[in-house]
C-alpha positions as CSV (number, residue, x, y, z in Angstrom):
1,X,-61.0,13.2,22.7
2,X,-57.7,12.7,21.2
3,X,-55.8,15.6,19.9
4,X,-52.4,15.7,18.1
5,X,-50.4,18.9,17.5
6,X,-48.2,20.1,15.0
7,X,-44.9,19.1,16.6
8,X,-46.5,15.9,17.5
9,X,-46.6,15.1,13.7
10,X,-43.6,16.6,13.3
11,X,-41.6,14.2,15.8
12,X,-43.1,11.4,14.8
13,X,-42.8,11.6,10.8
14,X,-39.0,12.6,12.0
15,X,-38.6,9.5,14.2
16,X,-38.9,7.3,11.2
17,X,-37.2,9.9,8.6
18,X,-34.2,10.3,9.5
19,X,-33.3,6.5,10.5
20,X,-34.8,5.4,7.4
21,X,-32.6,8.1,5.5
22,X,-29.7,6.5,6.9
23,X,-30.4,3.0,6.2
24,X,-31.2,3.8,2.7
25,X,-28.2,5.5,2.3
26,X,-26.1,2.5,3.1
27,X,-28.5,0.0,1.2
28,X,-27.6,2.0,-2.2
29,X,-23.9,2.0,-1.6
30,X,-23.5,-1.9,0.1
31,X,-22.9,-4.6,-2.4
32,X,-25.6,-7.1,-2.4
33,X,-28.3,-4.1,-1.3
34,X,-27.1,-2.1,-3.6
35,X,-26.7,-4.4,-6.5
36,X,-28.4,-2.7,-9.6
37,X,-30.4,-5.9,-10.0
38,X,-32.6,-5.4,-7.0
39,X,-35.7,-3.3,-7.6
40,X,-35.5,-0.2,-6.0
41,X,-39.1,-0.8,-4.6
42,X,-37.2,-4.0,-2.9
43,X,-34.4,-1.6,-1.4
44,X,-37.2,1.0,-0.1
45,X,-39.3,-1.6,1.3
46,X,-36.6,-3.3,3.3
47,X,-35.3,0.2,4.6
48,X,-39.2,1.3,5.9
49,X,-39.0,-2.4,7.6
50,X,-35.7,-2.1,9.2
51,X,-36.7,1.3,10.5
52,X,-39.5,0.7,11.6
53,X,-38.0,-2.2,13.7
54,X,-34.9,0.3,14.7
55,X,-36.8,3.9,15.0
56,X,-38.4,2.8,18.8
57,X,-34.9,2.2,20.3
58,X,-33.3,5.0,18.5
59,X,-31.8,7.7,21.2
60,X,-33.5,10.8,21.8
61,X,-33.5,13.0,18.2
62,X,-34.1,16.7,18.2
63,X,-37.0,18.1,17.9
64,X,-36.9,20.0,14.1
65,X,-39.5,20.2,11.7
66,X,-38.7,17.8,8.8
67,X,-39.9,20.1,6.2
68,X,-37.1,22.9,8.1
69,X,-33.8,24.0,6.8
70,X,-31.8,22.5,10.0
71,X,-34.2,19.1,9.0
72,X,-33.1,19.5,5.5
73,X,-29.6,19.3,6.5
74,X,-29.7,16.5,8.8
75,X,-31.6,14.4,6.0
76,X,-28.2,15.5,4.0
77,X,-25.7,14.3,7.2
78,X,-27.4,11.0,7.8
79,X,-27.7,10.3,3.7
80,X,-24.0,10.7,3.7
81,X,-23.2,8.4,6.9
82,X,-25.4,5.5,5.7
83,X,-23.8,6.3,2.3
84,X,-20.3,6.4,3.7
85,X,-20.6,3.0,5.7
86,X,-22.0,1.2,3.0
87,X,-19.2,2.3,0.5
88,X,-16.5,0.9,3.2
89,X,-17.8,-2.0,2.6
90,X,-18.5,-1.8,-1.5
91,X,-14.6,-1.0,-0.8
92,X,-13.5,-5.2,-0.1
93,X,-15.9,-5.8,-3.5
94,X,-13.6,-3.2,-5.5
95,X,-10.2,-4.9,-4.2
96,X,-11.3,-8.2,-5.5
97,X,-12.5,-6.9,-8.9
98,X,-9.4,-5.2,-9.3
99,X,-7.6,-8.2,-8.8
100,X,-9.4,-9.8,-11.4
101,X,-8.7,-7.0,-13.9
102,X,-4.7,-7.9,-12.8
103,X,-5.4,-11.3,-14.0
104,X,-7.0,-10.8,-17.1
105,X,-4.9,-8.0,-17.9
106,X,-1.8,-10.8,-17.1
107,X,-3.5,-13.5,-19.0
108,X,-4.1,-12.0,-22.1
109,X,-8.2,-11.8,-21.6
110,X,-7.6,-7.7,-22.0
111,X,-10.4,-7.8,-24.8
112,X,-12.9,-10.7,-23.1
113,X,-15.0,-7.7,-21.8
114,X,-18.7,-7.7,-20.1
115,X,-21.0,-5.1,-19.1
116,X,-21.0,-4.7,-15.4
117,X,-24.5,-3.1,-14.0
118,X,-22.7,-2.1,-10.6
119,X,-20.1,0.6,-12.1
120,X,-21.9,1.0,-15.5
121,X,-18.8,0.1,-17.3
122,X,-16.5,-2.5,-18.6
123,X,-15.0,-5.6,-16.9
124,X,-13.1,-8.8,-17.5
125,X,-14.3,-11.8,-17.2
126,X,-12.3,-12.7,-14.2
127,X,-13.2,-9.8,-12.8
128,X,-17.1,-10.5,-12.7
129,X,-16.1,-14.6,-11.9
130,X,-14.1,-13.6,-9.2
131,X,-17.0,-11.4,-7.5
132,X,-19.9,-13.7,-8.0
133,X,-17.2,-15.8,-5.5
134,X,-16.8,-13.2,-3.4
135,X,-20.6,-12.1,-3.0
136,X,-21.5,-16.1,-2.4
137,X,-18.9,-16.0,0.2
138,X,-20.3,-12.5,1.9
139,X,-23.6,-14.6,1.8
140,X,-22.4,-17.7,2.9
141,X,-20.4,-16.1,6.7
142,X,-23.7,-13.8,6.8
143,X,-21.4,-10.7,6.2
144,X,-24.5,-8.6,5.6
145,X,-26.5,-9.7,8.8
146,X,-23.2,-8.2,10.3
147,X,-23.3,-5.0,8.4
148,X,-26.7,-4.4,9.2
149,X,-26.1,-4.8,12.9
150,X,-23.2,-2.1,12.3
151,X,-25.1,-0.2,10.9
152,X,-28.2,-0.4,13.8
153,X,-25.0,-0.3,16.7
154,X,-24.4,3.1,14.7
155,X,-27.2,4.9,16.1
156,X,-25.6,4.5,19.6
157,X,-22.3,5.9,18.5
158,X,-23.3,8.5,16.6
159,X,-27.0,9.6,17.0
160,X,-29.1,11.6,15.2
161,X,-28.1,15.1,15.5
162,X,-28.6,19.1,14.6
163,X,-25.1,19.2,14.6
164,X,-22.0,18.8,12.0
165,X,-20.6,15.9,12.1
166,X,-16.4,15.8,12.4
167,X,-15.3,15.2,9.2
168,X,-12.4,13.3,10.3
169,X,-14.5,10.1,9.0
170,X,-14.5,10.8,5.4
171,X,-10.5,11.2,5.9
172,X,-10.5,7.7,7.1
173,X,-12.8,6.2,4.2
174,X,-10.1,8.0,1.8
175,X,-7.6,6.3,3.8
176,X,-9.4,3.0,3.5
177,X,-9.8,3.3,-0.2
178,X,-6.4,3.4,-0.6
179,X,-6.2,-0.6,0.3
180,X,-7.8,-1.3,-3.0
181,X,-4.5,-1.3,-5.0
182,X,-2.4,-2.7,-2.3
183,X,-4.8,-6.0,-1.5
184,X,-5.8,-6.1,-5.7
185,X,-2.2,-6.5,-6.4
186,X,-1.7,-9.2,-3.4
187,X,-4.9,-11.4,-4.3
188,X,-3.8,-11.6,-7.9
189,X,0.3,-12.0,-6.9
190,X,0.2,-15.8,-7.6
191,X,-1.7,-15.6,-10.8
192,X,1.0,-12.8,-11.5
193,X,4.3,-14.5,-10.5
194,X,2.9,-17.6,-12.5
195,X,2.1,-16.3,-15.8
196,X,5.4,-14.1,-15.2
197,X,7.7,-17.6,-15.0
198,X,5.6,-18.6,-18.1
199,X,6.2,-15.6,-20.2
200,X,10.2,-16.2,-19.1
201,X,9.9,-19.6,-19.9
202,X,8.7,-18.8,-23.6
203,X,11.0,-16.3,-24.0
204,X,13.7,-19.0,-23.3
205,X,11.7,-21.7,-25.6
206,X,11.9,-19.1,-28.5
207,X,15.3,-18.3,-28.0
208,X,16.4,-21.7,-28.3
209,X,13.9,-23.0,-31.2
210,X,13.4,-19.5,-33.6
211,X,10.9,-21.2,-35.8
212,X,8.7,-21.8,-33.1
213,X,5.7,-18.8,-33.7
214,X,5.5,-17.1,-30.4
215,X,2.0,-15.7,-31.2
216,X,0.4,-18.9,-31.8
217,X,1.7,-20.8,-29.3
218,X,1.9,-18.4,-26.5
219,X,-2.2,-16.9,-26.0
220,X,-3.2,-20.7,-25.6
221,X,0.0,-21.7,-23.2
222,X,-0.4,-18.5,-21.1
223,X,-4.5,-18.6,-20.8
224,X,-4.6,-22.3,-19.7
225,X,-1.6,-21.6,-17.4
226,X,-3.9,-18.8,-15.8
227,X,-6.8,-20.4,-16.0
228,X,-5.2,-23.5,-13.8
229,X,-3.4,-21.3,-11.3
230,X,-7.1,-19.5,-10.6
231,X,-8.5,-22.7,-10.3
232,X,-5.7,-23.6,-7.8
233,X,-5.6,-20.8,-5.7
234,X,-9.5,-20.1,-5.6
235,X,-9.9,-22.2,-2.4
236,X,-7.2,-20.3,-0.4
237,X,-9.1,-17.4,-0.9
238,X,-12.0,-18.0,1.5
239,X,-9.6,-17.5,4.4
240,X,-8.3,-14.0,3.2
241,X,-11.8,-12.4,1.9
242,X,-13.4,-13.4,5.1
243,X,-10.6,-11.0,6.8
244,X,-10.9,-8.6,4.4
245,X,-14.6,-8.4,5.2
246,X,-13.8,-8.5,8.7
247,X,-11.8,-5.4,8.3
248,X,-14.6,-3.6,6.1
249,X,-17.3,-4.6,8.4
250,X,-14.9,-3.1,11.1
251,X,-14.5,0.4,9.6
252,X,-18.3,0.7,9.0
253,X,-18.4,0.1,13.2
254,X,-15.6,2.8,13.8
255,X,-16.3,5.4,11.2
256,X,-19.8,6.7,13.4
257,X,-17.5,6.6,16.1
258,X,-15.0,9.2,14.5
259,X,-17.4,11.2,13.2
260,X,-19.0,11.1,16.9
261,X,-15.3,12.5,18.0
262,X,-14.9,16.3,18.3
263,X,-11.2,18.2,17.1
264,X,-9.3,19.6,20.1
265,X,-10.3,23.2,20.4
266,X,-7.0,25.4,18.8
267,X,-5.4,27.3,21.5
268,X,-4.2,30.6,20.2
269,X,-0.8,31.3,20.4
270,X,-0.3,34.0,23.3
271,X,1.4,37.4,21.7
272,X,5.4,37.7,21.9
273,X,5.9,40.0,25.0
274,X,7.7,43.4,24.1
């Protein structure tokens, strides 16, 4: 006859918990996963089937009641890592959106505003054009086939664990964050320095011919100019998104691999001798 405990149970409703709470974590905060247009029934169902393909090969876990307080909190930890890698990478997404925003904001489409389901706010229409592009391309070089495979490689690095994790990581996703402004500003740079030679250009144009109604002519000259230089430059942008996912995809690797890392134990200074 075939008899199960208690902690049997236990370990085995653990074994596919806590994986599956850290694969869920990072399907809510990935872009494509976490896209507000997939069901959540979608995103649980492709978690439990992940899981249940990763939980077997999953390192040794400890053995804590699931329904405990020290269970509770590694539900908590591993919530926050899948959370954490899948925002490094939601991170590449926000860079090109805010290089859109430059753009519209440059072009004069300020007003030419859309509801975006992903932040629950406002954005320009250059802004949502410019990441359609960029989630074909994250398709198109199988971007999240690598992300998932991070994200499984991350249960080597950093297992499951009772204890803390070092929270040297979540230093180095506010560091990473930081790259939004600097590679928003460099994507839209050419749309920039274009309309910027247009606006001088007017400027010269109305100096020279006063009657000429700056208003009227100017929206139209500097929204096709913008227009045409996006159109230009759109195709060299494969080449630096593709890093720039290569770099996200990157930090999602090394951030279980920080958190793995444990702080140099203080040495207390010795006392001043009399």
């Amino acid at each position: 006859m075939i008899s199960f405990s208690t902690a049997d149970i236990n370990l085995w409703i653990a074994g596919l918990l806590w994986p599956l709470t850290r694969i869920l974590g990072l399907l809510a905060a990935a872009p494509l996963f976490g896209n507000s247009a997939v069901p959540a029934s979608v995103k649980i169902s492709l978690g439990t089937l992940i899981a249940m393909v990763v939980a077997p090969a999953v390192p040794a876990m400890p053995a804590s009641d699931p329904l405990s307080y020290a269970g509770l909190l590694i539900v908590v930890q591993e919530m926050l890592i899948g959370v954490a890698m899948g925002f490094s990478m939601r991170i590449v997404f926000a860079a090109v959106e805010m290089a859109g925003e430059i753009s519209s904001l440059t072009m004069g489409l300020g007003f030419a505003t859309f509801f975006d389901p992903n932040t629950q706010g406002r954005s320009s229409a250059i802004s949502q054009f410019l990441a359609l592009v960029t989630t074909m391309l994250f398709l198109a070089v199988n971007a999240h086939l690598v992300l998932l495979s991070a994200l499984v490689e991350s249960f080597y690095s950093l297992p499951i664990a009772a204890v803390p994790v070092y929270g040297g990581g979540f230093k180095q996703l506010a560091d990473w964050g930081g790259r939004i402004f600097s590679t928003g500003v460099q994507l839209s740079l050419p749309i920039v320095a274009a309309l910027l030679i247009t606006n001088v250009a007017l400027g010269i144009l109305t100096r020279a011919a006063p009657q000429l109604n700056l208003f009227g002519i100017g929206f139209p000259i500097t929204l096709g100019v913008g227009l045409l230089v996006v159109a230009m430059t759109l195709p060299y942008l494969a080449t630096p998104v593709q890093n720039w996912f290569l770099d996200g995809i990157e930090r999602a690797r090394l951030m279980p691999r920080t958190w793995a890392q444990r702080p140099p134990p203080v040495t207390p200074l010795a006392a001043p001798r009399p």
